[in-house]
PAPADREN-304653 format. One record per atom (N, C-alpha, C): x, y, z; atom name; chain. Coordinates in Angstrom, 2 decimals. Example, Ala and Ser with C-alpha at 12.3 -4.5 7.8 and 13.67 -1.06 7.14 Angstrom:
2
> east,north,up,site,unit
> 13.19,-5.69,7.80,N,A;
> 12.30,-4.50,7.80,CA,A;
> 13.20,-3.30,7.80,C,A;
> 12.85,-2.25,7.08,N,A;
> 13.67,-1.06,7.14,CA,A;
> 12.90,0.03,7.87,C,A;
***
This chain:
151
> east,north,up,site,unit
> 80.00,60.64,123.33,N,A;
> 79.68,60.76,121.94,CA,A;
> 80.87,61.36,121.20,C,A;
> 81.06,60.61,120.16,N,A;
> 82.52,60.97,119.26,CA,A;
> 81.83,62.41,118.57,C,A;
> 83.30,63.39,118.68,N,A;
> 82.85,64.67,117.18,CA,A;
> 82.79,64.06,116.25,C,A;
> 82.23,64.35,115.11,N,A;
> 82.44,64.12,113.57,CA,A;
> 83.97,64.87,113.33,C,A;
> 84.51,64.24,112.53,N,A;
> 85.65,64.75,111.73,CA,A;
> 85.03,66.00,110.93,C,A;
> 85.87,67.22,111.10,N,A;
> 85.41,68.68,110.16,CA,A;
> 85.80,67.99,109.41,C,A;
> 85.46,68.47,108.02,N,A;
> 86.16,69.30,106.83,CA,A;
> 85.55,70.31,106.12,C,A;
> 86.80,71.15,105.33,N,A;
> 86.24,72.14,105.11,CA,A;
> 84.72,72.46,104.73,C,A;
> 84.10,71.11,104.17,N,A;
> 82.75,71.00,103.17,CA,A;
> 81.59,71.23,104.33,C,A;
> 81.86,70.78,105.47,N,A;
> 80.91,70.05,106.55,CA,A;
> 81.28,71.09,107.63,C,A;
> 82.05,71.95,107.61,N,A;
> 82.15,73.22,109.02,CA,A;
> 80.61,73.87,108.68,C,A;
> 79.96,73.74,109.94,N,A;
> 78.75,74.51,110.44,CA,A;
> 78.96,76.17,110.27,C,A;
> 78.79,76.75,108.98,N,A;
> 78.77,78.34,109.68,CA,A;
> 77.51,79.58,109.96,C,A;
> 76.53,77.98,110.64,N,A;
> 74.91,78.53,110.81,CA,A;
> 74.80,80.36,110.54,C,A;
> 74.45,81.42,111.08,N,A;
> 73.83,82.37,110.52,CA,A;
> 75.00,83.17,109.31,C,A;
> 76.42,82.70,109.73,N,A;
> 77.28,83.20,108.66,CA,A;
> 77.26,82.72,107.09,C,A;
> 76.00,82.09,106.83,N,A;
> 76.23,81.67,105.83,CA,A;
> 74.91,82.29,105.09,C,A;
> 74.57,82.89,105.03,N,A;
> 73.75,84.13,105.43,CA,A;
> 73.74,85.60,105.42,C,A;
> 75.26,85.68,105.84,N,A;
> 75.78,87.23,106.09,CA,A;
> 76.18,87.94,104.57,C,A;
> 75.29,89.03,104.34,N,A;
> 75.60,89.40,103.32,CA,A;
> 77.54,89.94,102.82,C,A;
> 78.14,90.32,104.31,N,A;
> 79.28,90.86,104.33,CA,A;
> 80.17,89.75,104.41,C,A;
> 80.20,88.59,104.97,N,A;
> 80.93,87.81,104.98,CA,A;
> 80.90,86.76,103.36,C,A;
> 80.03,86.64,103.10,N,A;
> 79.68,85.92,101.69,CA,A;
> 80.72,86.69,100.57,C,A;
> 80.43,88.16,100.60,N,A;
> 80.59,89.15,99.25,CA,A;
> 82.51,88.87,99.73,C,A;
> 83.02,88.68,101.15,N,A;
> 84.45,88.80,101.39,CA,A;
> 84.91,87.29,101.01,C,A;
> 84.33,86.38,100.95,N,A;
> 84.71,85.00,100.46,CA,A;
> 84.71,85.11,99.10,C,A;
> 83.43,85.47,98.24,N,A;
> 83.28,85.42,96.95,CA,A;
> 84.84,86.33,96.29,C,A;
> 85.04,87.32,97.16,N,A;
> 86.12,88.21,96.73,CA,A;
> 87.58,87.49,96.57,C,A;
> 87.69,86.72,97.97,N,A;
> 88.47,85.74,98.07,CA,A;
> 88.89,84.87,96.87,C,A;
> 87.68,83.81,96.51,N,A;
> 87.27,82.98,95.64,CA,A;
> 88.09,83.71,93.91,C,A;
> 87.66,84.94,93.99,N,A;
> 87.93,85.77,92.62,CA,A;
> 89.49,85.95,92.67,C,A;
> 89.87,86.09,93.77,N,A;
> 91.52,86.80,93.58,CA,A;
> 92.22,85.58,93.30,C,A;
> 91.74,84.78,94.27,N,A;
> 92.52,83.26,94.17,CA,A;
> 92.77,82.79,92.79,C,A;
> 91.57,83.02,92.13,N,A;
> 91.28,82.33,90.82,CA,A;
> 92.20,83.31,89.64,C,A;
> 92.14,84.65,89.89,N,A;
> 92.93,85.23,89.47,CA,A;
> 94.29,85.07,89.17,C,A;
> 94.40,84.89,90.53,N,A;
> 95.81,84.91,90.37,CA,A;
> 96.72,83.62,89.48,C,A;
> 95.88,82.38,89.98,N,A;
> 95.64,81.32,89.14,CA,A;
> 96.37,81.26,87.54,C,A;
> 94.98,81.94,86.99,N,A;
> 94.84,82.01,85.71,CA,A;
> 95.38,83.14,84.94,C,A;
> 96.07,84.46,85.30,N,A;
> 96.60,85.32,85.06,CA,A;
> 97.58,86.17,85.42,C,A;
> 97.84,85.41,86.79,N,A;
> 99.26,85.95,87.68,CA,A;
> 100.25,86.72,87.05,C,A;
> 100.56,85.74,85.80,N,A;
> 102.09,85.64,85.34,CA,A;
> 102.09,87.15,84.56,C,A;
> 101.29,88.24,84.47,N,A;
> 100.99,89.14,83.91,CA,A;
> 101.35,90.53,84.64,C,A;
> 101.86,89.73,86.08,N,A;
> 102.59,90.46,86.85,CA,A;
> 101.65,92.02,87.68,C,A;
> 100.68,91.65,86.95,N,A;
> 99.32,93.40,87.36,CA,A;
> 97.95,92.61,88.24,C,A;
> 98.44,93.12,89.65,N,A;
> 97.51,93.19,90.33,CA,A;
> 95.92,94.01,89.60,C,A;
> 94.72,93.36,90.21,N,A;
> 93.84,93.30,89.71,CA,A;
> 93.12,95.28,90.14,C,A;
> 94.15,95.43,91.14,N,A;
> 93.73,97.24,91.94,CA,A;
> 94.63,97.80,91.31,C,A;
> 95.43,97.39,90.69,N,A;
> 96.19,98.08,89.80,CA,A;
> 95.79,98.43,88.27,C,A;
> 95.30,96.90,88.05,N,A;
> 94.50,97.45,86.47,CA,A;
> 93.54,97.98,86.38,C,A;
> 92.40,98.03,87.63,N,A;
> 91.75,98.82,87.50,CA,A;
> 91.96,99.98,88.23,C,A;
> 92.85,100.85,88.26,N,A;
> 93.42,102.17,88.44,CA,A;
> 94.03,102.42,86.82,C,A;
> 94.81,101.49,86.58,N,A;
> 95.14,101.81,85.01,CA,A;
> 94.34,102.24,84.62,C,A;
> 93.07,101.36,84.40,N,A;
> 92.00,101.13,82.94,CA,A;
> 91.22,102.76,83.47,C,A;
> 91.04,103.35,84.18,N,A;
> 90.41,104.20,85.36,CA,A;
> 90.93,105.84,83.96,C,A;
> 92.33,105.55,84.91,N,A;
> 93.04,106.54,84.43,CA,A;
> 92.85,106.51,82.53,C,A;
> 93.22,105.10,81.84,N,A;
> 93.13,105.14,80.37,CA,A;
> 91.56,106.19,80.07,C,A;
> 90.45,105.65,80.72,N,A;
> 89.62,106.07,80.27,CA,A;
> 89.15,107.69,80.57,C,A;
> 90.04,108.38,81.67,N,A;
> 89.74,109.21,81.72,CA,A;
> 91.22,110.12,82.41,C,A;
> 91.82,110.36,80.98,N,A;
> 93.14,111.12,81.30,CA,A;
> 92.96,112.21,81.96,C,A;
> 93.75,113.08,82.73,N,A;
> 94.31,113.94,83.59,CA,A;
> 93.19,113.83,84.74,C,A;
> 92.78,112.77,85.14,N,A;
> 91.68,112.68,86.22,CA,A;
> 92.36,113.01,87.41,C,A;
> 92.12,113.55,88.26,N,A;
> 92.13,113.84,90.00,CA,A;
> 92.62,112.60,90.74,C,A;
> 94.06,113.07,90.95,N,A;
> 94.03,111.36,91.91,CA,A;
> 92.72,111.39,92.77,C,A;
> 92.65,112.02,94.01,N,A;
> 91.54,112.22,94.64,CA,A;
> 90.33,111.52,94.11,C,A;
> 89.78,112.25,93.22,N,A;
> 88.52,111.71,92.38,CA,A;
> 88.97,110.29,92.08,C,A;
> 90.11,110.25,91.49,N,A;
> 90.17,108.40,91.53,CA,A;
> 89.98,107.69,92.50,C,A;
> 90.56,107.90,93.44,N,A;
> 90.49,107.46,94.83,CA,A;
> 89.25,107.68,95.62,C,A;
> 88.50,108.73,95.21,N,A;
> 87.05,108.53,95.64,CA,A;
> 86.44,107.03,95.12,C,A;
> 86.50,107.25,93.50,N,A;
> 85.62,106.48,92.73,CA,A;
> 86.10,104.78,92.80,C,A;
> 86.73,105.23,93.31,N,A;
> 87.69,103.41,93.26,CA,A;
> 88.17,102.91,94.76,C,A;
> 87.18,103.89,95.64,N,A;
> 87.18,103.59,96.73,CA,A;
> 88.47,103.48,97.66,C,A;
> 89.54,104.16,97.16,N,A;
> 90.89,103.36,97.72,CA,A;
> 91.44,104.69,98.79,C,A;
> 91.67,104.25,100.12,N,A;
> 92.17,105.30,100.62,CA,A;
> 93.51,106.29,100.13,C,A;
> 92.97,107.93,100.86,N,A;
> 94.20,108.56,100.30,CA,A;
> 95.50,108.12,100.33,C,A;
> 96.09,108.07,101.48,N,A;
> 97.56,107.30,101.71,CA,A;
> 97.88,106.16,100.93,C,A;
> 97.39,105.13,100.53,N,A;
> 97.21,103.57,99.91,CA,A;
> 97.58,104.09,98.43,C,A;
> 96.76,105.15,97.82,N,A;
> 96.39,105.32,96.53,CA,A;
> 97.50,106.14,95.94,C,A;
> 98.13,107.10,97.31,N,A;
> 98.95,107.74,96.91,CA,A;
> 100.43,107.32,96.88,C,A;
> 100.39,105.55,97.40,N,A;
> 101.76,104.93,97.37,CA,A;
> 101.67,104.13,96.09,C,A;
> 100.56,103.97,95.32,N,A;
> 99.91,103.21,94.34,CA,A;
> 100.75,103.87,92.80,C,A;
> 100.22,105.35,93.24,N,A;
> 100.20,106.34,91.97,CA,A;
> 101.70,106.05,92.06,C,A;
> 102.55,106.73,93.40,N,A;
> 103.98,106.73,93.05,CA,A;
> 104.38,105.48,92.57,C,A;
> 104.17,104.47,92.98,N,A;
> 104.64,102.94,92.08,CA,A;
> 104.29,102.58,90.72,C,A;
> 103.20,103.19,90.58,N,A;
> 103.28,103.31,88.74,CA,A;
> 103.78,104.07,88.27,C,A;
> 104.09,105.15,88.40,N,A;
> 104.94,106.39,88.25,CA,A;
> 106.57,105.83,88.09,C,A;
> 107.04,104.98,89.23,N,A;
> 108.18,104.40,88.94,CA,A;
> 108.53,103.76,88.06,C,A;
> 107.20,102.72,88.04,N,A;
> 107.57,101.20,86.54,CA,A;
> 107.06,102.10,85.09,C,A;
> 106.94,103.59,85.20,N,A;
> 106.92,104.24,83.74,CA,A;
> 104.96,104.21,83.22,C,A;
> 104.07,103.92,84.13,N,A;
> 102.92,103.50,84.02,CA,A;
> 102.15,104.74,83.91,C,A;
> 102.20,105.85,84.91,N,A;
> 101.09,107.25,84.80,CA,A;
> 102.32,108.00,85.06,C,A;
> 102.23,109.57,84.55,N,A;
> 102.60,110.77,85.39,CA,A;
> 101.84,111.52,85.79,C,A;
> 102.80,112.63,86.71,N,A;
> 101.67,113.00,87.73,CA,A;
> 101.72,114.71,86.87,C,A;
> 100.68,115.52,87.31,N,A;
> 101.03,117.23,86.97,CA,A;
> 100.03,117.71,87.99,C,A;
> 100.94,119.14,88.58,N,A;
> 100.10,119.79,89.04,CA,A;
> 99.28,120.93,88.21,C,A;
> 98.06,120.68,88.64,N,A;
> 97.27,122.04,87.50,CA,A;
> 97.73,123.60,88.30,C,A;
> 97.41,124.24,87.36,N,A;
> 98.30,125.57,87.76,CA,A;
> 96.64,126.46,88.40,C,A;
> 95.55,125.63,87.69,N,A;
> 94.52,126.61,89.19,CA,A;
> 94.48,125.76,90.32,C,A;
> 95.04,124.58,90.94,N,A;
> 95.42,124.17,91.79,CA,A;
> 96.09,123.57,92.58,C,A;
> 97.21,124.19,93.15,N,A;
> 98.15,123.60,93.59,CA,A;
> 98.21,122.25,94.41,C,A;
> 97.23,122.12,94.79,N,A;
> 97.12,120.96,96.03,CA,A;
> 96.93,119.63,95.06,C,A;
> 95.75,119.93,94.25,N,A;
> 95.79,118.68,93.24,CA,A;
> 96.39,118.23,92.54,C,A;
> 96.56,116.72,91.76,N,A;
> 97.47,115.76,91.44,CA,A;
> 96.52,115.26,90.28,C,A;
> 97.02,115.37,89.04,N,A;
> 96.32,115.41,87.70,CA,A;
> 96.83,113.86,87.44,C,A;
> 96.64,112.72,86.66,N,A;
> 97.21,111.53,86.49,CA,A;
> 96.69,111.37,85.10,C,A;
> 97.78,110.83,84.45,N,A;
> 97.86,110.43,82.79,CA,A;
> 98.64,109.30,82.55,C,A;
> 98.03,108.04,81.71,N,A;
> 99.01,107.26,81.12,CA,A;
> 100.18,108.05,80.56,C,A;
> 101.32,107.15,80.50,N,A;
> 102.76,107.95,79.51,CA,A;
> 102.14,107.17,78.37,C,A;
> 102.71,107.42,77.39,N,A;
> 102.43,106.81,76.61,CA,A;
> 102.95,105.62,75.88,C,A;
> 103.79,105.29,76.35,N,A;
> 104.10,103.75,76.20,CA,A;
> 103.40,102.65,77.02,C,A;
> 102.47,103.76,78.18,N,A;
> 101.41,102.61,78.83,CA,A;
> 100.54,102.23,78.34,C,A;
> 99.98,102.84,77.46,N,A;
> 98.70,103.09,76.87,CA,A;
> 98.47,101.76,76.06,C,A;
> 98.97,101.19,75.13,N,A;
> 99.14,100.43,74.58,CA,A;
> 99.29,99.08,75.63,C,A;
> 100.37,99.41,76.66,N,A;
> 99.98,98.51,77.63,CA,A;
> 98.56,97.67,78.23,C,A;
> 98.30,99.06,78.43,N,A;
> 97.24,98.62,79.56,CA,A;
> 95.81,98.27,78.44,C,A;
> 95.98,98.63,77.73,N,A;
> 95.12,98.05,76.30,CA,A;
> 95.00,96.71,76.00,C,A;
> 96.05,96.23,75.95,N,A;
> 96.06,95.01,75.94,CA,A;
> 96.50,94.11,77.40,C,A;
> 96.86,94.78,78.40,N,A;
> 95.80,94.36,79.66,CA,A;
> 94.81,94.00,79.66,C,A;
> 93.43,95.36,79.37,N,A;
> 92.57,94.61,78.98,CA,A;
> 92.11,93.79,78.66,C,A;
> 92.72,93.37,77.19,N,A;
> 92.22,92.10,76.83,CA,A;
> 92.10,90.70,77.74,C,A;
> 93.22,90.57,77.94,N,A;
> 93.29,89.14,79.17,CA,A;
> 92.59,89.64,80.41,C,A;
> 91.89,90.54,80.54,N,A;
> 91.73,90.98,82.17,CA,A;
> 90.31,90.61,81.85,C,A;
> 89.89,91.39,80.85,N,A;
> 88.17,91.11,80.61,CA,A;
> 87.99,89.94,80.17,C,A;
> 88.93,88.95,79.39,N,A;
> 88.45,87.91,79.02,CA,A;
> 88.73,87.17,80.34,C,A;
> 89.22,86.97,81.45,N,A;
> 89.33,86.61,82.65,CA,A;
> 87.94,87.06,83.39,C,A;
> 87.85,88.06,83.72,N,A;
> 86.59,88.66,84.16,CA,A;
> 85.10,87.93,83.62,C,A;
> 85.29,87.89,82.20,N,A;
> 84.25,87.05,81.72,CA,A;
> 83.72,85.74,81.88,C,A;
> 84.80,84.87,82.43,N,A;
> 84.96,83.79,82.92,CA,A;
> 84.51,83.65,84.56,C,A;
> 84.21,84.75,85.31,N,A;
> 84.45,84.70,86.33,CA,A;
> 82.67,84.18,86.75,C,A;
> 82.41,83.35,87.44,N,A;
> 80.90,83.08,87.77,CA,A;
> 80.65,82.43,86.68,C,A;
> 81.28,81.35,85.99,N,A;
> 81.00,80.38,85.03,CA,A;
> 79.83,79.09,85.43,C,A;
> 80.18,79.26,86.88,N,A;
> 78.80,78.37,87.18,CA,A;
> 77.19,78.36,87.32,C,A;
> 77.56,79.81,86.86,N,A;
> 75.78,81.07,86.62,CA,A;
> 75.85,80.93,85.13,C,A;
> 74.19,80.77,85.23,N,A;
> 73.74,80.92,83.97,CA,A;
> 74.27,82.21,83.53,C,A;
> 74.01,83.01,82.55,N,A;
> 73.75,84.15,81.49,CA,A;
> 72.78,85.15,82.57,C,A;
> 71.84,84.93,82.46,N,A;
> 70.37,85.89,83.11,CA,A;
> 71.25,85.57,84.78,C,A;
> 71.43,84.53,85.38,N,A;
> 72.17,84.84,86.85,CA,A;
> 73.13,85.84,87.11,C,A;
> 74.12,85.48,86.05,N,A;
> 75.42,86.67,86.12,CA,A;
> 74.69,87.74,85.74,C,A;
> 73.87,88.59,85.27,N,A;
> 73.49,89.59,84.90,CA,A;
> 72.86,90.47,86.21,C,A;
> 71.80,89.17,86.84,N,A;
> 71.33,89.47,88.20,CA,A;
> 71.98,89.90,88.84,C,A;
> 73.15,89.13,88.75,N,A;
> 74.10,89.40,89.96,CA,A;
> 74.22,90.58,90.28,C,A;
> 75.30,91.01,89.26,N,A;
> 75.68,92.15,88.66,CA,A;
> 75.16,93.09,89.04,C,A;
> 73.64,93.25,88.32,N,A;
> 73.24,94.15,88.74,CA,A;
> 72.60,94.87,90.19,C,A;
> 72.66,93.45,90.51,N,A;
> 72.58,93.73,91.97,CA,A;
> 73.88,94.35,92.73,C,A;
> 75.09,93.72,92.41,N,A;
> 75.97,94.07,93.05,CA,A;
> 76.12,95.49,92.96,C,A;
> 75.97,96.20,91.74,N,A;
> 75.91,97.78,91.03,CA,A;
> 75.09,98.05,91.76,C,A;
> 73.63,97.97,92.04,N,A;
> 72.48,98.52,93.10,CA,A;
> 74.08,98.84,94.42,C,A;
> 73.75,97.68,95.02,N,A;
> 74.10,97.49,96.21,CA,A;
> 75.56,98.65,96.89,C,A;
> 75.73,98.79,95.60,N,A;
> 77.57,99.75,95.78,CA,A;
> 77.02,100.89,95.21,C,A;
> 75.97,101.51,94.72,N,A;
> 75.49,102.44,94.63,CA,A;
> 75.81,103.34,92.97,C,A;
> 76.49,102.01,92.13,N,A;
> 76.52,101.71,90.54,CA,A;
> 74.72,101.96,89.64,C,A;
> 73.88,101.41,90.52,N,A;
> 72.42,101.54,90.51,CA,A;
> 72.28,101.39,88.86,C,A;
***
């Protein structure tokens, strides 16, 4: 008996198609790809703008606390901060009741930047799950917020 010819459309991935963890890492896939696509040329990774937009909204925040809230390990986050720090993006301060901590602020020639980051990022974002209704993307959403503990 001959195999069928795969293709990508027709690969069997019986209970993996199913898997809540493997789905949410494709869909993620699916998003960056498309990203990159449609907004590449903007040169700002998508963990980057949202560390920007992070920091815009909440100046002298805790790297730490950022890195809690944005999930990103210490080491990772702390090669992150220094690379925006380089291209002129955040500075860093230590607070004087604690030495160990790392305070983070747009400069202010970012600010304006990452502002209009925004704009193309959310109108990208908005686009994203165009094949869901209105009330689907909302579901989603809010499921995904349940699920990551956004609730």
């Amino acid at each position: 008996m001959d195999m069928p010819i795969r293709t990508a459309d027709n690969v069997d991935l019986d209970r993996l198609g199913t898997a809540l963890g493997f789905l949410m890492r494709l869909a993620q896939l699916k998003i960056y790809e498309r990203f990159f696509e449609e907004v590449g040329e903007h040169q700002l990774k998508p963990g980057e703008f949202s560390v920007l937009w992070v920091i815009l909204n909440n100046p002298g925040i805790r790297q730490s606390v950022l890195g809690q809230r944005l999930m990103i390990k210490r080491a990772h986050m702390t090669k992150l901060i220094r690379a925006l720090e380089d291209q002129g993006f955040v500075s860093r301060r230590i607070p004087d009741d604690d030495r160990r901590a790392v305070e983070i602020t747009l400069t202010p020639d970012a600010v304006e930047k990452v502002r209009q980051a925004g704009e193309w990022f959310f109108t990208y974002e908005d686009s994203v799950g165009s094949n869901l209704s209105a009330a689907e993307r909302q579901q989603l959403t809010g499921l995904m917020r349940k699920f990551i503990g956004l609730g």
